[in-house]
N, C-alpha and C positions, 0 to 999 in steps of 0.2 A: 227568416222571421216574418218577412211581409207575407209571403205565399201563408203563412199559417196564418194571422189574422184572417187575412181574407176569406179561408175556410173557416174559421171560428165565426166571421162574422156571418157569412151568406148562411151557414147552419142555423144560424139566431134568426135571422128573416124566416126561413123557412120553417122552423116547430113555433116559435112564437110562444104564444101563452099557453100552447096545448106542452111542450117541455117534458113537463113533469112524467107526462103520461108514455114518454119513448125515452126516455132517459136509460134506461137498460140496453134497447136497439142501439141510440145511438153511439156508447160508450163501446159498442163492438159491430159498432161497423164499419168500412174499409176507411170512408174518407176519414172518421175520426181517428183509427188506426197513420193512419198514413200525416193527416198534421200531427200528431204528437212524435209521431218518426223526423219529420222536419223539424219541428220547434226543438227539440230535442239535441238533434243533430248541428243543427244551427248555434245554438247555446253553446253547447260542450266543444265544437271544434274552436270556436271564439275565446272561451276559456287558456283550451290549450293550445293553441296558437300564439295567444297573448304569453304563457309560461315560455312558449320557446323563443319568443322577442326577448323577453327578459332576459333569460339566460344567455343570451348572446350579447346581449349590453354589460352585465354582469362580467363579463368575460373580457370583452373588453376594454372597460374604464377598473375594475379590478387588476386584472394582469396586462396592462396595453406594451407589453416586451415581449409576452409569452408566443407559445408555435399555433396551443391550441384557439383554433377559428372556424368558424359556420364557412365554408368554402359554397361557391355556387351546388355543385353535386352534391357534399353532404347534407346542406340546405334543403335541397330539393328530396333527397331523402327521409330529412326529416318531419318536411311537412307530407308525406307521403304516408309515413307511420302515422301522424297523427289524423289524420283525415278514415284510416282504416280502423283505428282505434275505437272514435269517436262514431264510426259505423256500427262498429260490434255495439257499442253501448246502449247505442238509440233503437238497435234492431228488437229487444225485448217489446217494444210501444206496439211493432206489427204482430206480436206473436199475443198479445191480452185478448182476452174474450175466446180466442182459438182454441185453447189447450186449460183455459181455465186457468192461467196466470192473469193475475190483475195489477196492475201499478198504479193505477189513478184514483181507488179510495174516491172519496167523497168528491172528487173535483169532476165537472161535466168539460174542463176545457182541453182534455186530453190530454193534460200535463201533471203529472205527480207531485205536483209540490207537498213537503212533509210540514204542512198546515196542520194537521191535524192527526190524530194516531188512531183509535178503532172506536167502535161501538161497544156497549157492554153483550146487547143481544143483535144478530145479525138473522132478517131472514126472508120470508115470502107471505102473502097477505093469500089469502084463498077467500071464496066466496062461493056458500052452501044456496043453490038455489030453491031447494025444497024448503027449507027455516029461513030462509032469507036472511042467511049469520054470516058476516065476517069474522075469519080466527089467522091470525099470524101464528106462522110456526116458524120456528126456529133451525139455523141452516148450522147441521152441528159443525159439519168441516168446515164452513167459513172463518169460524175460530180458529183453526188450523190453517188459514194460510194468510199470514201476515203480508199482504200486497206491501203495505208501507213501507216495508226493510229495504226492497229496493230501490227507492227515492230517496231514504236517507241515508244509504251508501253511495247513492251517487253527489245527492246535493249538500249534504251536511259531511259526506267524506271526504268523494275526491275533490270535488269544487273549495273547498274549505282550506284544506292541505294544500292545492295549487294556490289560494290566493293568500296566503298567509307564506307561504314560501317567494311569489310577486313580493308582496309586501316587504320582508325581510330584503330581497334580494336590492329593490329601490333603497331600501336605508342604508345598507353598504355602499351602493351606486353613489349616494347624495353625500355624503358620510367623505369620501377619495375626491369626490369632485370637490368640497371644501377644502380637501388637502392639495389640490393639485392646480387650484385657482392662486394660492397663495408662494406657486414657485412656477416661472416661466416656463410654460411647456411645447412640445413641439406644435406645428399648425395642426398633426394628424391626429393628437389627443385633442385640441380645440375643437377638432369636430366630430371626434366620439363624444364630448360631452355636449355640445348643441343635439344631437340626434339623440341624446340619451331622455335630454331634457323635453323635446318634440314628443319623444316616446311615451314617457311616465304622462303626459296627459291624457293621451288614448287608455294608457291601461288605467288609470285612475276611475275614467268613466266607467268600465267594464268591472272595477273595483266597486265603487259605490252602489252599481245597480244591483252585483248579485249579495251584498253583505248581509242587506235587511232582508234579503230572501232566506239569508242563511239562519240570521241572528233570530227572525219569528219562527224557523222552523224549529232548532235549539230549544228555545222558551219552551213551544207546543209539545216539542218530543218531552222534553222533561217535565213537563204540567206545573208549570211556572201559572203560563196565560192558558187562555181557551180561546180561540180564535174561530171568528164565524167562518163556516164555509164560502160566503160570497167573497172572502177575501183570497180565495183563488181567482177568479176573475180580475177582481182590480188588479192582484200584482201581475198577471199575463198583460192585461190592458197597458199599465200604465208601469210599471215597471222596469221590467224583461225586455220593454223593446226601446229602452231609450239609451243603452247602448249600439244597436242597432240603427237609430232614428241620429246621432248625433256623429258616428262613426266616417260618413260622408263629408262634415260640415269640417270635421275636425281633420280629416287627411286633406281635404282640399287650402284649409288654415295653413298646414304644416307646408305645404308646398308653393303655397305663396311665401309664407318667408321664407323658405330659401333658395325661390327666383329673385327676391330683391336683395337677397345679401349676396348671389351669385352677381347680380346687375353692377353692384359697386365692389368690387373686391379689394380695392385697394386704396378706397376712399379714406379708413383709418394711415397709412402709411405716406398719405400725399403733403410734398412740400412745397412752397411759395416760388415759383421758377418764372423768371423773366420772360415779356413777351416775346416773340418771335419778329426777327429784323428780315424787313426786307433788302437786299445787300444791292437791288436795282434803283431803288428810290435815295441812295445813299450822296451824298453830292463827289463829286472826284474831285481833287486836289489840283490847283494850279500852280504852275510855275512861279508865278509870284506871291505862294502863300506859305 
């Protein structure tokens, strides 16, 4: 996500107030192809990387007896799939402007968010230099290809479905752990439910950042609201990256407490034990005592 600011921003330096007038260029060209392939890519593996933490905590503090477990290899497996996945997905962002698939609608920040759903009339502006007239004409097949559907299969489906299944899966997680605080359990369930409890922070954050992306697109898809085009930018800005921006703060949190609960391990189970005698300093016994 940071590599893709960076290109959002330097592109702003660079058109400035003139914007308006390459707005077409820039929506197909490579560098804006290529951040929306990142930010994209970045987003959606976060997503689903956070469904498959879940599912593995789910698994654990749900069945903590059972066979099935994330094994180092299957592990590695599975963030494999997901990383290929989450390629195929993003790889549409490089192909727009190409072939005349478009995903980003109204938004210049080379992200599709479903802000907003069509135009009534769609087209191109000409300019008669002999009358000196401008006439807009109308771009019939534009009406014919709805860019938006594939934003809102990805952000209003599968992002939705996965966090809503997160969701679910934590209430079961909190739900057992209530049940399992109230009867002595062994130390290895103590510490699937510390690591569970470390976890649902992280996703919480990645939970709140994408909801209102989802909940205005919702609103806008069903014409609830109408929502201004600039608020594509704000939510790329200030949004989108504060899972991102907080993800560092929060794993390095997690790993300091547990070097200081590693540091005392056994400071809850300590008893009151006499000091230490030294048996040289002791006086010896004599004959007449």
């Amino acid at each position: 996500m940071g590599v893709y600011m960076v290109t959002i921003a330097s592109a702003d330096i660079y058109y400035g107030e003139q914007y308006f007038l390459s707005a077409p260029r820039w929506k197909e060209s490579s560098l804006c192809r290529w951040a929306g392939f990142v930010a994209l890519l970045s987003s959606e593996s976060t997503v689903f990387l956070l469904a498959l933490i879940t599912l593995d905590r789910f698994i654990c503090i749900t069945f903590p007896f059972g066979t099935v477990r994330f094994r180092p290899r299957s592990g590695r497996i599975c963030v494999a799939l997901v990383w290929t996945l989450t390629f195929c997905l993003s790889f549409p962002s490089i192909l727009t402007g190409l072939t005349g698939f478009e995903i980003y609608g109204f938004s210049d920040v080379c992200i599709g968010l479903p802000f907003n759903t069509y135009t009534e009339r769609k087209g191109y502006i000409t300019y008669d230099f002999e009358s000196n007239v401008y006439q807009f004409v109308v771009d019939e097949e534009a009406e014919q290809r709805p860019y938006w559907l594939y934003s809102i299969a990805l952000f209003l489906g599968v992002n939705f479905i996965l966090l809503i299944l997160i969701f679910f899966c934590y209430l079961v997680i909190f739900v057992q752990v209530r049940r399992s605080a109230k009867v002595a359990g062994s130390e290895r369930m103590k510490q699937e439910i510390r690591m569970t409890t470390k976890m649902a922070l992280i996703v919480g954050t990645d939970f709140c950042c994408w909801m209102p992306v989802i909940i205005m697109g919702i609103l806008s898809q069903t014409g609830v609201v109408d929502l201004p085009v600039s608020l594509y930018a704000w939510a790329v800005v200030f949004i989108l990256p504060i899972n991102s921006t907080l993800n560092p703060y929060l794993y390095s949190f997690v790993a300091l407490c547990s070097k200081k609960k590693d540091k005392f391990p056994l400071t809850r189970f300590s008893v009151n034990a006499p000091p230490d005698i030294d048996i040289s300093k002791m006086k010896k016994p004599t004959m007449g005592e």
